[in-house]
C-alpha positions in Angstrom: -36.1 65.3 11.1 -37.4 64.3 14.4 -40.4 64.2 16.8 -39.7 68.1 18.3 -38.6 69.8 15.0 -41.2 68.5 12.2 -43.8 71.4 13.1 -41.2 73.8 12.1 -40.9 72.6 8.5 -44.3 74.0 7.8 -42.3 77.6 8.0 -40.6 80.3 10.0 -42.6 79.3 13.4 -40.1 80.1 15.6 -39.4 84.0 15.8 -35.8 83.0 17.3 -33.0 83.7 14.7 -31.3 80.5 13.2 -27.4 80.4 14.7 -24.9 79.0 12.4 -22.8 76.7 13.6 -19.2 75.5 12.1 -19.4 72.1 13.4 -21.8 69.8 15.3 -22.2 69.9 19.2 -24.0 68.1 21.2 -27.0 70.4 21.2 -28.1 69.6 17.9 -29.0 66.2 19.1 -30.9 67.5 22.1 -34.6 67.8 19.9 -34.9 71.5 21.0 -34.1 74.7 19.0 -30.6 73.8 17.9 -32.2 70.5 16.8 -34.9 72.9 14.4 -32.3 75.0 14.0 -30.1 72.4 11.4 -32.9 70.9 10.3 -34.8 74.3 9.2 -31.4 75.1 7.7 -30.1 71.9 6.0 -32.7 69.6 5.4 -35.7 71.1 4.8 -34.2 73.0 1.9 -33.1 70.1 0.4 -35.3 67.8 1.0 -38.6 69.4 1.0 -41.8 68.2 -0.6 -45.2 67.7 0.2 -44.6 64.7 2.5 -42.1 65.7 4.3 -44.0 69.5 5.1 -47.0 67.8 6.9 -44.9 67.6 10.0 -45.8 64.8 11.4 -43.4 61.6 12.5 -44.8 59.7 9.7 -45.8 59.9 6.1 -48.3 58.8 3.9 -48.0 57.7 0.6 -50.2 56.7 -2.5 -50.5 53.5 -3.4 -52.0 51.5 -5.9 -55.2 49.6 -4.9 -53.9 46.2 -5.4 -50.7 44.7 -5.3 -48.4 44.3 -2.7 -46.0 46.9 -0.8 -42.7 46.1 -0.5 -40.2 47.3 2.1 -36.1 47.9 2.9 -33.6 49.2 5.0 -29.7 49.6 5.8 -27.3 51.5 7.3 -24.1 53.0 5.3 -20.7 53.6 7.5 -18.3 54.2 4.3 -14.6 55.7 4.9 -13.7 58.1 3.0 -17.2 60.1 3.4 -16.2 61.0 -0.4 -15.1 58.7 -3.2 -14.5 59.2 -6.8 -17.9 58.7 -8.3 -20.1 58.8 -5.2 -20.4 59.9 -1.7 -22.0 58.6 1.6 -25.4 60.6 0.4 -25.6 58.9 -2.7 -24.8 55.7 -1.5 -27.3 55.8 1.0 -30.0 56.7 -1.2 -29.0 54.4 -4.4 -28.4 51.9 -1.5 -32.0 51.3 -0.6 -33.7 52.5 -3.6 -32.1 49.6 -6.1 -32.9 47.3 -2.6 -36.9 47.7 -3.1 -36.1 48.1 -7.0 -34.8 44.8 -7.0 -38.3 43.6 -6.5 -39.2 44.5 -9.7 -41.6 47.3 -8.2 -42.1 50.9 -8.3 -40.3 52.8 -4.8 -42.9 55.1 -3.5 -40.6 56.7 -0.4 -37.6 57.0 1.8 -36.9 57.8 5.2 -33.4 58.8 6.3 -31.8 58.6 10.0 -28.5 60.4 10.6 -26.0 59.6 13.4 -23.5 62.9 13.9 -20.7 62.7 15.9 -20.1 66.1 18.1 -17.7 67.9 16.0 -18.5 66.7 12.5 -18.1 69.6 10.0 -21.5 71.4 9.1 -20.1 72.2 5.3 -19.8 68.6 5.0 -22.8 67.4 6.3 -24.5 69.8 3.8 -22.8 68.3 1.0 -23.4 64.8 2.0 -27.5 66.1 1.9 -27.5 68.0 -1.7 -26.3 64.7 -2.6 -28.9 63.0 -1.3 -31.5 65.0 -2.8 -30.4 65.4 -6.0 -29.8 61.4 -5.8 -33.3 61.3 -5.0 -34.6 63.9 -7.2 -32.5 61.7 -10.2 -34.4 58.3 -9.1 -37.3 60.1 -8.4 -37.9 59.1 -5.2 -38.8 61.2 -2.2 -37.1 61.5 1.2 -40.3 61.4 3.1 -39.2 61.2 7.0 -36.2 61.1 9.2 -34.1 62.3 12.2 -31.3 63.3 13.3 -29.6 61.9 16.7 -25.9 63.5 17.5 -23.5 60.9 20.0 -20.6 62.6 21.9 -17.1 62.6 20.4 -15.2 59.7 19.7 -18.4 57.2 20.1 -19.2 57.8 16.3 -16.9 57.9 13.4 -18.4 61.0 12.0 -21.9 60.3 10.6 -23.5 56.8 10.0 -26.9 57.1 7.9 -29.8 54.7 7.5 -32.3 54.9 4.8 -35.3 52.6 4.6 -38.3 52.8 2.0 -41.2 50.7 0.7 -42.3 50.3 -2.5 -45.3 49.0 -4.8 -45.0 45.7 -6.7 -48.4 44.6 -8.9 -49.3 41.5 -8.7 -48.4 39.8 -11.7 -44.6 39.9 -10.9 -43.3 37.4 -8.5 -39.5 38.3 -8.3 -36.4 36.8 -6.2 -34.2 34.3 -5.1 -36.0 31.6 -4.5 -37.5 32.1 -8.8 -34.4 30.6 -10.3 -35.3 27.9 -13.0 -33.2 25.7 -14.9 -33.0 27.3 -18.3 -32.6 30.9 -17.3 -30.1 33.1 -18.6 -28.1 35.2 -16.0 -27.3 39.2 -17.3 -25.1 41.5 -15.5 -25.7 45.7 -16.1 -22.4 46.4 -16.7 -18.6 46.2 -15.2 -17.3 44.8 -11.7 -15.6 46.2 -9.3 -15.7 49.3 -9.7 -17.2 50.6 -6.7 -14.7 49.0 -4.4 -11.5 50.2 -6.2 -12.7 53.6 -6.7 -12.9 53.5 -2.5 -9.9 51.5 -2.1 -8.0 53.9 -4.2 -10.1 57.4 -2.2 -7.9 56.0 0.9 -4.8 56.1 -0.3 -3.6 53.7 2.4 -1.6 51.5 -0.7 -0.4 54.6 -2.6 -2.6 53.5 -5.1 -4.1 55.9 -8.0 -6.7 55.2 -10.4 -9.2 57.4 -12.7 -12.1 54.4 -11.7 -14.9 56.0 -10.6 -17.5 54.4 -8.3 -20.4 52.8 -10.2 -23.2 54.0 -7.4 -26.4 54.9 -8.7 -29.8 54.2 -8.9 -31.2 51.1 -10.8 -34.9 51.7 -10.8 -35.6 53.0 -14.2 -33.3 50.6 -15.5 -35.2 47.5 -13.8 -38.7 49.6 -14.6 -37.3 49.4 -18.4 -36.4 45.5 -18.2 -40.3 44.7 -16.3 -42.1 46.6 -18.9 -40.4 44.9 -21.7 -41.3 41.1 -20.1 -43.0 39.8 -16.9 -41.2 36.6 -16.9 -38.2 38.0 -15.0 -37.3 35.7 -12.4 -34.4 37.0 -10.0 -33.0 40.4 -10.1 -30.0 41.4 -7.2 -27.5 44.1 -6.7 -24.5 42.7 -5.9 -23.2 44.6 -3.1 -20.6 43.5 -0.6 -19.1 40.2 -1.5 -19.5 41.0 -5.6 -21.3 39.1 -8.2 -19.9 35.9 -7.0 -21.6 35.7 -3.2 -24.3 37.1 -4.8 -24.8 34.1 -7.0 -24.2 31.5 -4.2 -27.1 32.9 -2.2 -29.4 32.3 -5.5 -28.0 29.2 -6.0 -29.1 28.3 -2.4 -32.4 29.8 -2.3 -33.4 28.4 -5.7 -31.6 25.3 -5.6 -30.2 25.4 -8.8 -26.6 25.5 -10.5 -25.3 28.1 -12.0 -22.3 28.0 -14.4 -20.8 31.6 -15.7 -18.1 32.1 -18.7 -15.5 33.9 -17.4 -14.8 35.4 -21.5 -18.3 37.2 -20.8 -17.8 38.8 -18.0 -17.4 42.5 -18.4 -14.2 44.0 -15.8 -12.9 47.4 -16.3 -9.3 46.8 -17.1 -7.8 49.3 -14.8 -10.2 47.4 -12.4 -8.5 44.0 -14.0 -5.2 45.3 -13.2 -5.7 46.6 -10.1 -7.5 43.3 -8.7 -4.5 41.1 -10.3 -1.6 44.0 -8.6 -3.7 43.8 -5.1 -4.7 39.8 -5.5 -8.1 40.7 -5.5 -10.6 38.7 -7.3 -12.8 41.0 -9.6 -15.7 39.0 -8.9 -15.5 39.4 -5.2 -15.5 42.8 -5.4 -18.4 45.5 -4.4 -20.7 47.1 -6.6 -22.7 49.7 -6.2 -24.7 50.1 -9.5 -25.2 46.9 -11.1 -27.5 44.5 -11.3 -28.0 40.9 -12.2 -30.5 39.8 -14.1 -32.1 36.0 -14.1 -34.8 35.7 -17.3 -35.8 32.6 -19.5 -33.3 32.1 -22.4 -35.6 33.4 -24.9 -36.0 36.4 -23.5 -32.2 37.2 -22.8 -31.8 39.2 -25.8 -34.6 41.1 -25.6 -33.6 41.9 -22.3 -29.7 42.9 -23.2 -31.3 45.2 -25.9 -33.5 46.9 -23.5 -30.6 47.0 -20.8 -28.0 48.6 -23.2 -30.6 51.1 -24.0 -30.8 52.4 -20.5 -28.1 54.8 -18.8 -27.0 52.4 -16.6 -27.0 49.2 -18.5 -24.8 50.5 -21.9 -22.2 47.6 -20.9 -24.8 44.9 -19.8 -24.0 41.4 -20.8 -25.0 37.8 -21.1 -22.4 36.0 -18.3 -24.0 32.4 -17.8 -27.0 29.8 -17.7 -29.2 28.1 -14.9 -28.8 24.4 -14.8 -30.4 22.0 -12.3 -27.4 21.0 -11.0 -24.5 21.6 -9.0 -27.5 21.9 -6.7 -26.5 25.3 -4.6 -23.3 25.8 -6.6 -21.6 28.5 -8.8 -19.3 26.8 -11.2 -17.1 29.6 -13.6 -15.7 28.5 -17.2 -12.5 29.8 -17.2 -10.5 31.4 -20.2 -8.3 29.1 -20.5 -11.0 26.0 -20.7 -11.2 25.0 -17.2 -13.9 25.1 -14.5 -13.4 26.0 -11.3 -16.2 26.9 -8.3 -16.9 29.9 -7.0 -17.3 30.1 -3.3 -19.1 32.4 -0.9 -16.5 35.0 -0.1 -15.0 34.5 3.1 -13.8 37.7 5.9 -14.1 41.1 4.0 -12.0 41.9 1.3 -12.7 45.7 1.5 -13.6 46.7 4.7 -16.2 50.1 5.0 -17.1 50.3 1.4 -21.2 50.3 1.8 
């Protein structure tokens, strides 16, 4: 997973036997044998495919002859390393896979950069990359590149990794933002919150106990599903840090439009319910790892809750609100009880490390 090592992916090069270490140390960071070394041993079993086994510090891969490529990156930092539901691997992978999904196009790749603190358990960084790969193996996606850098201790936090891909969008979809139109209907894939309880509760820092599992996942079949059944979708978005509600307000501002949500439609686990109302959390504030909001013209909205309910990760998708041309840059909610109240842009973090 670096410039020194790649060669050695091609096989058993080296006639030096692989050492196994218990933890990381600063020499697997150096790019020389103990560099190969986890890589030959870790990596390359898990990741391997075609890609990856040319060796060089770069990949290529196929395209469609027209179109448009499409790319992504982030960097993922969440405490606890494992969650119910998910993990830092899976995160990372789901992370920037429903990113260039959200395009409405077809990921082609993904390169991965780790950042290992000296001491960091070799057992766990092995889990952390059988999750990845079977994470990528479920979205069908390959890990195509990476590497593998190692800080000294106590200048990390254990292991930060960064996952970047490109994908291939054909040109008759034209998907983001900025394509909100008075008229639309707004979807969600299924309940909020999850993710960020599921990690609040892995801490244990408030006592509290749940059985909510993280929602992470990859969304590209699902959106693949919903762009086959119509080309006229307009905005699709993960809502990530800051929950469905940020993520609204930064349509609302790209499109310029208003958008008004019933709070009665809004799907919210209700140990997730609870929880938020116990903690004064705001359900709609909260991360998500595995949903997706979905912005299509009003007569296509059922169509498009059929298809998503179909899917594995749509079964509780749902029709939460409408497009209007004004409040210009707004989010407005229909509460239960028959008010309206806006929705702001989520201010500080609520959950801190959750993505």
């Amino acid at each position: 997973m670096n410039e020194s090592s790649i060669p050695h992916m091609q096989g058993p090069i080296c006639p030096l036997p692989i050492k196994s270490y218990e933890q990381i140390v600063m020499g697997h960071g150096a790019g020389g044998k103990m560099t190969q070394d986890l890589i030959r041993q870790y990596f390359v079993p898990n990741f391997s495919n075609p890609f990856l086994l040319e060796g060089n510090d770069f990949s290529f891969v196929q395209t469609h002859q027209s179109g448009r490529i499409v790319v992504s990156t982030d960097a993922h930092i969440v405490s606890p390393l494992f969650f119910p539901g998910g993990d830092i691997g899976r995160l990372a992978v789901s992370g920037t896979v429903n990113d260039l999904a959200m395009s409405g196009g077809i990921p082609l790749g993904l390169t991965a950069s780790f950042i290992l603190e000296e001491g960091f358990s070799i057992s766990t960084l092995e889990k952390i990359i059988v999750s990845m790969a079977a994470t990528a193996q479920e979205a069908g996606v390959p890990i195509v590149a990476g590497d593998t850098k190692v800080v000294e201790k106590g200048k990390a936090d254990g292991i930060f990794i960064s996952t970047s891909g490109v994908a291939w969008v054909p040109d008759h979809l034209h998907i983001g933002g900025a394509f909100a139109q008075p008229g639309d209907t707004v979807l969600i894939s299924g309940t909020l919150g999850d993710h960020g309880i599921a990690v609040l509760s892995a801490r244990g820092e408030l006592g509290l106990e749940t059985e909510i599992k993280s929602d992470v996942a990859p969304l590209n079949h699902l959106v693949q599903s919903i762009v086959q059944y119509t080309r006229n979708v307009h905005v699709l978005r993960d809502p990530t840090r800051g929950g469905l509600a940020t993520t609204l307000n930064e349509i609302a501002v790209q499109s310029q439009v208003g958008i008004i949500l019933n709070e009665s439609s809004i799907p919210v686990d209700p140990v997730v319910g609870s929880t938020c109302e116990m903690l004064g959390f705001d359900p709609l504030y909260v991360a998500n790892e595995g949903k997706m909001i979905v912005f299509v013209p009003a007569n296509e909205a059922n169509g498009v809750l059929d298809v998503m309910r179909s899917q594995k990760f749509g079964e509780n998708a749902a029709i939460i609100g409408r497009v209007e041309s004004t409040p210009t840059g707004k989010v407005l909610l229909k509460t239960i009880i028959g008010g309206t109240r806006l929705l702001d842009v989520m201010s500080g973090e609520m959950l801190p490390r959750i993505c």
